[in-house]
N, C-alpha and C positions, 0 to 999 in steps of 0.2 A: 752878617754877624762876624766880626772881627776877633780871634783870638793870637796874638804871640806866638810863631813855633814853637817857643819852650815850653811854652804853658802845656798846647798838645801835645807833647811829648811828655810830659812829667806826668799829667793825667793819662797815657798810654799807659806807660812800665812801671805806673803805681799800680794798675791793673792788670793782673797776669792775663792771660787770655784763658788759660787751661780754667781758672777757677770759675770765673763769669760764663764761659760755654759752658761747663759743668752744671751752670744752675738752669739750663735750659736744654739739653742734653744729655743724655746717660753714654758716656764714653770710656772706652777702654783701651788701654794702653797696648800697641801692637808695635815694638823697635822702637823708634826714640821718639813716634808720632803717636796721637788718641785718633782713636776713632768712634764715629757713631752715625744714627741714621739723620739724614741729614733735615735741619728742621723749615729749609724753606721749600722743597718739594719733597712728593710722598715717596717713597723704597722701601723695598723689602731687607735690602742690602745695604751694609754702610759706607757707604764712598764720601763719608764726608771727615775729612782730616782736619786735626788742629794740633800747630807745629811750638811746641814748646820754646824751642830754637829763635824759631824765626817768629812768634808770638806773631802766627795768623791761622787764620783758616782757610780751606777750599774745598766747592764739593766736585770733584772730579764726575758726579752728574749733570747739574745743572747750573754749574760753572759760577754761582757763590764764592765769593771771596773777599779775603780784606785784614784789618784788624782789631783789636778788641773795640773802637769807636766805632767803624762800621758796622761790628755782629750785631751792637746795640741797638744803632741806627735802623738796619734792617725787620731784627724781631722785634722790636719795640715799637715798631715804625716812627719812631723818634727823630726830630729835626738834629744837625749836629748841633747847634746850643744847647738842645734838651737831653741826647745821650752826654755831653761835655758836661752838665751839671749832673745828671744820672751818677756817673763814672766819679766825678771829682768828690760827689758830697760823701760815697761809699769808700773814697783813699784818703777824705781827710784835707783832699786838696783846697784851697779857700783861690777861686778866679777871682781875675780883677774883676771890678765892677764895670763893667760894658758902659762905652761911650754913648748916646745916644745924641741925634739932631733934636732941638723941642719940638720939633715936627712928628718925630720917631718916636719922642715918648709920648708926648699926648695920643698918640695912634695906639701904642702897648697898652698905657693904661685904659686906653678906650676898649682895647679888644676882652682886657682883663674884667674889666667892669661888666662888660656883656655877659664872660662867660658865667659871673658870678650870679646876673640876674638871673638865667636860663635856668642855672644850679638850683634856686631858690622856687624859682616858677616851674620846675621839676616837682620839688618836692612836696610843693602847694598844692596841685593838680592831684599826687599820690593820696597827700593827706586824705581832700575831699572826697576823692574816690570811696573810701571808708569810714565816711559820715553816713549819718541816714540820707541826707539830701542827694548824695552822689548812688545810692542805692540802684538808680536806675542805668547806672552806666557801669558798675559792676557787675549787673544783672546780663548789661548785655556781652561783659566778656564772658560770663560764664557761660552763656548761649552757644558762644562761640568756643566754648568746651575746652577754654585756657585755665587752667591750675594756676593756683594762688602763688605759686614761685614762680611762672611762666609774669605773671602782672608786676610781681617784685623784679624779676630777672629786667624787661623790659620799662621798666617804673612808669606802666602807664596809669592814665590817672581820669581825673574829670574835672571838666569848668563848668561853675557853678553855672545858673540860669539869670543871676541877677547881672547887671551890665558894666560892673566895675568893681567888685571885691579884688581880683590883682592888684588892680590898679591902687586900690588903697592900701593892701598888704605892702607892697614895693616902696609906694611910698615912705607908711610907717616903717620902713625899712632905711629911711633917708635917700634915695634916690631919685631925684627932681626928675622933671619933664622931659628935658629935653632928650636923656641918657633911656629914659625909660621910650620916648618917640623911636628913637636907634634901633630899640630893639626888637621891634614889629610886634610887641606882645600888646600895646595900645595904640589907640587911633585919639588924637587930642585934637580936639578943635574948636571954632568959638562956638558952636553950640552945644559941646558938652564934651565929655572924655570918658571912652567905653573901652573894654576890652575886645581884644580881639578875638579871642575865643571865647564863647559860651552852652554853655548845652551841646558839650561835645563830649566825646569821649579821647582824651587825650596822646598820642605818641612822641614822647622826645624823640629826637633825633642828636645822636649821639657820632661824634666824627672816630677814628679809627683810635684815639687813646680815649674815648667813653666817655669823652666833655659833651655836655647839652651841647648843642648850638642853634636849633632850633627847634619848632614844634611841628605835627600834623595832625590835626582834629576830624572827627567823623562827625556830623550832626547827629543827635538822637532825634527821630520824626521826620517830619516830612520837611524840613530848612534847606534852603539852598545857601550856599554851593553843598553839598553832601560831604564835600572833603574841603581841607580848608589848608594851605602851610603859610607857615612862614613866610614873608616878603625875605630879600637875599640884605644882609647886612652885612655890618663888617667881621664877622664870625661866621658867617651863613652862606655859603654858594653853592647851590642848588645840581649844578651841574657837573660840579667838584670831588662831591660826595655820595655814598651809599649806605639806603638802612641797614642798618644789621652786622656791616665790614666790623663793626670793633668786635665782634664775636667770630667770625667767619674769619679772620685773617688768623685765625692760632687754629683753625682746622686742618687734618692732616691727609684728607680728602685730594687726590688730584687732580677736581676741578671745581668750579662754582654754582651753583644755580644762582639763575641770575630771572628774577622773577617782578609781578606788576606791583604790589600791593605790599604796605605794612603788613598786614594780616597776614598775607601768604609766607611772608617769611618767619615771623612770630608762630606759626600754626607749623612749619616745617623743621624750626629748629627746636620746638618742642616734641616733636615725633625723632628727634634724633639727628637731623638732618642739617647741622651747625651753620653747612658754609653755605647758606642760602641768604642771599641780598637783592634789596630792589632799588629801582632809582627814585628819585623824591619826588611823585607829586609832575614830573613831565620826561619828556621822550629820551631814552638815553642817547648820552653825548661822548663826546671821543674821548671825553676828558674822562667820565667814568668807564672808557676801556681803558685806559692807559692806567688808571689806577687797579683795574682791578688785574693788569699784566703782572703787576709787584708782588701778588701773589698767585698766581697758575697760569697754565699756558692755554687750558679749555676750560670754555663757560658753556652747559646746557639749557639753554633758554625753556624757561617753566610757564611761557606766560601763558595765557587765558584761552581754550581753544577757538573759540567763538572769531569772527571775521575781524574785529578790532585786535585781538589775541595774536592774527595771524599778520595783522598789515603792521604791528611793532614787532614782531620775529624781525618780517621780510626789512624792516628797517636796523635793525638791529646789526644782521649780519654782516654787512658790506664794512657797520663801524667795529664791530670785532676783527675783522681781517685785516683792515685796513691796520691795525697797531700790531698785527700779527699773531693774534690770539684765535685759535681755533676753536668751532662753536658747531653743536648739535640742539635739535629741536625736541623736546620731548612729547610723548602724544598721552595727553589727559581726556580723552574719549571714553567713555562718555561723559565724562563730569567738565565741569565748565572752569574750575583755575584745581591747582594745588591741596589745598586747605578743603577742599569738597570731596577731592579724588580721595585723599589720604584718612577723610573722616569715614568714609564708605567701604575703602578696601584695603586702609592699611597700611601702616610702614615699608613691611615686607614688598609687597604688589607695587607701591612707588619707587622702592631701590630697584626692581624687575623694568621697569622701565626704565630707568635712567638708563640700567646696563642698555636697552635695545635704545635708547634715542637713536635719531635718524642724523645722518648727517647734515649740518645744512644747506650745502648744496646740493646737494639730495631732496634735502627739500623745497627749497626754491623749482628744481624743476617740477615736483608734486607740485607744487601750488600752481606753477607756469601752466600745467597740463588741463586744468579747471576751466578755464576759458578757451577752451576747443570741444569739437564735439566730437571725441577720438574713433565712434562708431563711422562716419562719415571721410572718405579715403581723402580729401581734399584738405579737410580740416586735421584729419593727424599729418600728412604730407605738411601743413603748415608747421604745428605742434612740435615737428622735427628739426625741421629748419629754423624754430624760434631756438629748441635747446642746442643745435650745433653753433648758434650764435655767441647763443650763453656759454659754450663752453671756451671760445674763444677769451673768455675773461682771465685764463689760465695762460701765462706767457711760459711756464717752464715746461718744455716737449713730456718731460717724462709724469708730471704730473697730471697735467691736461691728457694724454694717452692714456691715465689710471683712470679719469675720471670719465674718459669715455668709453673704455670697459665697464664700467660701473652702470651710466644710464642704459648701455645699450642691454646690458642685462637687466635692470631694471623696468626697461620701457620692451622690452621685448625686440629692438629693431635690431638687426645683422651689424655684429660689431665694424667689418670691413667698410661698410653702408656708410654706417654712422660716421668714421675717422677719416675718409675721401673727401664725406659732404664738408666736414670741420677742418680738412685742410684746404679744401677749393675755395669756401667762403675767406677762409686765413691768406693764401695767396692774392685776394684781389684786396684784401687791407691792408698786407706788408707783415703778416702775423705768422704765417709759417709755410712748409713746403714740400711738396708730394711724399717727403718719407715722413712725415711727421716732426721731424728731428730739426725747428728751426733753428734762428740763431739772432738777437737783437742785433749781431751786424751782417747780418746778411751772409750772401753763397760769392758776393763778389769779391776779386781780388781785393778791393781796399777794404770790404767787410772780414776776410780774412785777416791781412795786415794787421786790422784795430785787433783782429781777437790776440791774436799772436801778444801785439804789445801789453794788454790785458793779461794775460798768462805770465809773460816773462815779468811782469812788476810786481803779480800777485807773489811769484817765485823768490822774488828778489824780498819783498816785504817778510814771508815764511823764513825764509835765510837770517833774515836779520830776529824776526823773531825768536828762534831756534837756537843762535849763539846767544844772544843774548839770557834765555832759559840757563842753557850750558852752564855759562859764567857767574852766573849768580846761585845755582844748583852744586855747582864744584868751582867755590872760588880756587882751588887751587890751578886750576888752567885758565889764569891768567899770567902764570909764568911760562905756559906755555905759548901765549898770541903776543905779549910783552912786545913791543917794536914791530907786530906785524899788522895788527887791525886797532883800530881807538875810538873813542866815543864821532869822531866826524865821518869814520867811515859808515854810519848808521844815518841813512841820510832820510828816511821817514821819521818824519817831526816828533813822534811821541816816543819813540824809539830812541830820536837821537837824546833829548831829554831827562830820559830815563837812561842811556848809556852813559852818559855825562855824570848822572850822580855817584851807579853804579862804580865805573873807571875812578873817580874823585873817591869814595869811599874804602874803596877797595886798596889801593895805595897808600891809606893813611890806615889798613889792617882793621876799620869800623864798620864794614859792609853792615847794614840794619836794611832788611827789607821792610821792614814794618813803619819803620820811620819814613823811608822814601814814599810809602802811599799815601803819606798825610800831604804829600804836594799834592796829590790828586781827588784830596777828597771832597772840592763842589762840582765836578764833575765826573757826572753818573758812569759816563759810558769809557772816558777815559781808565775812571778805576776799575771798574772790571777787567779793560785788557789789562793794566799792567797789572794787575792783580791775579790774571792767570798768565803772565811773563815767570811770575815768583815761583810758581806749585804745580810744574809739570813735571809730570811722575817719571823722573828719571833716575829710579833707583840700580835698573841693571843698565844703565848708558856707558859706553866705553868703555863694558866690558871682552870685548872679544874683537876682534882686527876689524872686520866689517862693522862695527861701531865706530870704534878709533877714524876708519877709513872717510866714516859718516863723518864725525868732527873735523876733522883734516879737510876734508870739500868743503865745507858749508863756510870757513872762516876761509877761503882761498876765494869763497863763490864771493863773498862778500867784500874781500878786500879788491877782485877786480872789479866790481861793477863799483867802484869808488873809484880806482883808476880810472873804469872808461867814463865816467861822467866828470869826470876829472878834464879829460884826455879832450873831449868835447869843448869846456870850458877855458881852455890855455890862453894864457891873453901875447903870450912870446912864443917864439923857437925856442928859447932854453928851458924855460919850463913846460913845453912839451917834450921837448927831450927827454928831461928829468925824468916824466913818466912814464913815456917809451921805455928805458931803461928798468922801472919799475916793473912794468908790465912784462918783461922782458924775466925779469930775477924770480917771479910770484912761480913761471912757468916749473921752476928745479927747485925749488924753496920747500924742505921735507918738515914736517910738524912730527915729533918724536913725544909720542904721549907717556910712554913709557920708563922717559929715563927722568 
């Protein structure tokens, strides 16, 4: 989706920032910046800024940032087209009308048409539910001891028992066959045309802005399958999405459950329990970690304790780490999922365990320990040597050393014991080394070498970071580097990029940080950094000589490792001279911040 810079920009600073965060934040003014608590992770504290000035935000927590298209973007979890129409249609802005390929539209209006069916066959399902006919499927949420707002909140419903009332609702609705085929809600074929669900009790499934997208049905009786979803269409993937997220992503909770069942989540967040989600109907996939990283950084896996309960945990976890998301188990003993625990013992008694979930590598080794016979000296000797194995999965010395204080207390075996056996098995794979303290390049000199060069680049990249904050934090020391450093002495690519606008805008007296992040706004990770380039808390910076001193290095550090990669590249003697000479002047070259 293709918009004009101007266009973004005019629906940016049609849009203050202060006013839009204000409608989703209580913020209070502290010197020339608001603050308040910050609304994409949970605090007690506010570290979450929004800069009048510079019309952006940052959470100096959880390192949030951006400007008023992205705050949209983020808490609305809004595509940019859809915060860009959000934004314009509240400033009055009228966008051009979007080019599309006939390729592109017939796909939009195709996606548009689904969502509309799903919307109708939502409501359909609702209806019936509170017929006398659907009587028996109301009956059985209220078995299930769901309140009449819990059934509205969720709009579940029921499909009739006869084999094509949809089908001819939809219809008389004007929607032919083939659009209605698309949508998985009928099966049409030459021997007749039925619905696909019947005699079910109904669950939308609703994507993170609370559009249908698909369904999931429970048979009432003894039918097979017992559970039924949606086929994946062009609205609908399956492994993209999570029940219950359009509710659970505005929870202020700092972490998720993450559990098997419709029910268990409908039964949890009726107990209180908002940011409880499950995957659809099959095994969670990376993709629903990666979605669910957008809002927290820990998920407590709620599922089912029972041995199918425990071998989705044990699958679970490796895909939670794997994205980077930290994950504990929780133990619903005696009861068999969520929904059973919480009906027997209580909201209270299920918050009590969340607080104690187990870690999950913690619990991977409980489960590991099941298949030995720890009574018998041979079989725990095994048992140990399986978890010093397992702990080798942990490449960072200091974390893997946490974690093996942690089993050896755990399992009872002598901490010393335990971190020998995990580094001897670790030395014959290349994984670590009698002090524990490895290193992915090794103890040899050219393993040394790489670190060194490693360090000196990370150093060099922090440097460029660091002035580059300076300078856009206090444009006015840029009359201070004026003729000494410039956008090419920034020689990492997103740095020099972003130097290049900064130095350009800066010169023409328009520095806009806010406008510079709209270059970076299809890329995630890009905006983030340079969006904490903009908001680094350098309110007492250069104040006192050993600050000054600090600025003073850091634009010298920078302008010689320009020289030496300079120095490197000379294609003549005169232009390495030139440099030498440079390199030469940088050595007595005094930076006067003061005058």
């Amino acid at each position: 989706m293709y918009y004009p810079e101007e266009v973004i920009e005019e629906v940016r600073t049609r849009n203050d920032i202060v006013d839009i965060v204000s409608q989703y934040v209580n913020l209070q003014k502290k010197g020339s910046n608001y603050f308040g608590l910050c609304p994409f992770h949970n605090e007690k504290s506010p570290s979450f800024s929004v800069s009048p000035q510079k019309q952006m935000y940052y959470c100096f927590g959880c390192g949030a940032g951006g400007n008023v298209i992205t705050f949209v973007m983020e808490y609305e979890n809004d595509t940019f087209p859809e915060a860009m129409k959000r934004l314009a249609d509240r400033a009055g802005v009228k966008l051009p009308e979007i080019e599309y390929t006939q390729e592109e539209r017939a796909r939009e209006d195709k996606r548009s048409t689904l969502l509309e069916i799903n919307k109708l066959a939502a409501n359909y399902f609702y209806y019936h539910l509170h017929q006398p006919h659907g009587k028996i499927g109301y009956e059985y949420f209220k078995k299930r001891a769901l309140s009449d707002d819990t059934i509205r909140r969720f709009g579940l419903g029921f499909a009739n028992k006869t084999g094509n009332d949809l089908y001819q609702y939809l219809r008389a609705k004007g929607y032919g066959d083939e659009i209605l085929k698309e949508s998985g809600l009928v099966t049409i074929e030459e021997r007749g045309t039925y619905d696909k669900f019947w005699n079910r009790v109904m669950f939308p499934i609703m994507d993170v802005n609370s559009r249908v997208i698909g369904f999931g049905g429970r048979v009432l009786g003894d039918g097979e399958p017992k559970y039924l979803n949606s086929p994946e269409t062009l609205v609908f993937d399956k492994s993209r999405n999570l029940y219950g997220l359009n509710y659970a992503r505005t929870s202020r909770e700092k972490y998720m459950l993450l559990c098997e069942g419709y029910m268990d989540v409908i039964a949890m967040q009726q107990a209180g329990f908002q940011n409880a989600v499950a995957s659809l109907g099959t095994a969670f996939t990376s993709q629903q970690a990666m979605l669910l990283k957008r809002y927290t950084e820990l998920v407590i896996l709620t599922y089912d304790s029972d041995g199918a309960g425990v071998k989705a945990a044990l699958r679970a976890i490796p895909i939670l780490r794997n994205v980077g998301l930290s994950a504990k188990v929780l133990n619903l003993k005696p009861y068999k999922d969520p929904d059973e625990f919480i009906k027997n013992m209580g909201a209270d008694a299920f918050r009590e365990r969340i607080a104690n979930a187990k870690n999950s590598f913690l619990f991977e080794i409980e489960v590991l320990k099941r298949d030995y016979q720890m009574q018998d000296p041979e079989q725990r000797t095994k048992f140990i040597h399986a978890a010093a194995e397992k702990l080798l999965e942990f490449t960072e010395p200091l974390e893997r050393d946490n974690y093996i204080q942690a089993v050896a207390g755990e399992q009872m075996i002598p901490y010393k014991d335990l971190r020998n056996l995990v580094n001897r098995l670790g030395l014959s794979r290349g994984v670590g080394d009698r002090s524990g303290q490895n290193s992915e390049y090794g103890n040899s000199p050219g393993g040394r070498e790489k670190r060194k060069k490693v360090d000196r680049d990370e150093g060099i990249r922090r440097s460029q970071r660091l002035l580059l904050t300076w300078l856009i934090e206090k444009p006015k020391l840029f009359e201070k580097v004026r003729g000494i450093v410039g956008p090419d002495d920034f020689d990492e690519p997103l740095y020099h990029q972003v130097a290049e606008m900064v130095f350009a805008e800066q010169e023409k007296g328009t520095l806009n940080p806010a406008e510079i992040l709209n270059h970076f706004i299809n890329d995630e990770e890009q905006y983030k950094e340079v969006a904490a380039l903009f908001h680094a808390n350098l309110k007492e910076s250069l104040n006192n000589d050993e600050q000054k001193k600090a600025f003073s290095d850091t634009v010298l550090k920078v302008r010689k490792h320009s020289l030496d990669e300079a120095s490197r590249s000379a294609s003549d003697i005169v232009q390495l001279q030139k440099i030498i000479q440079e390199q030469a002047a940088l050595k007595t070259l005094h930076i006067d911040i003061d005058s």
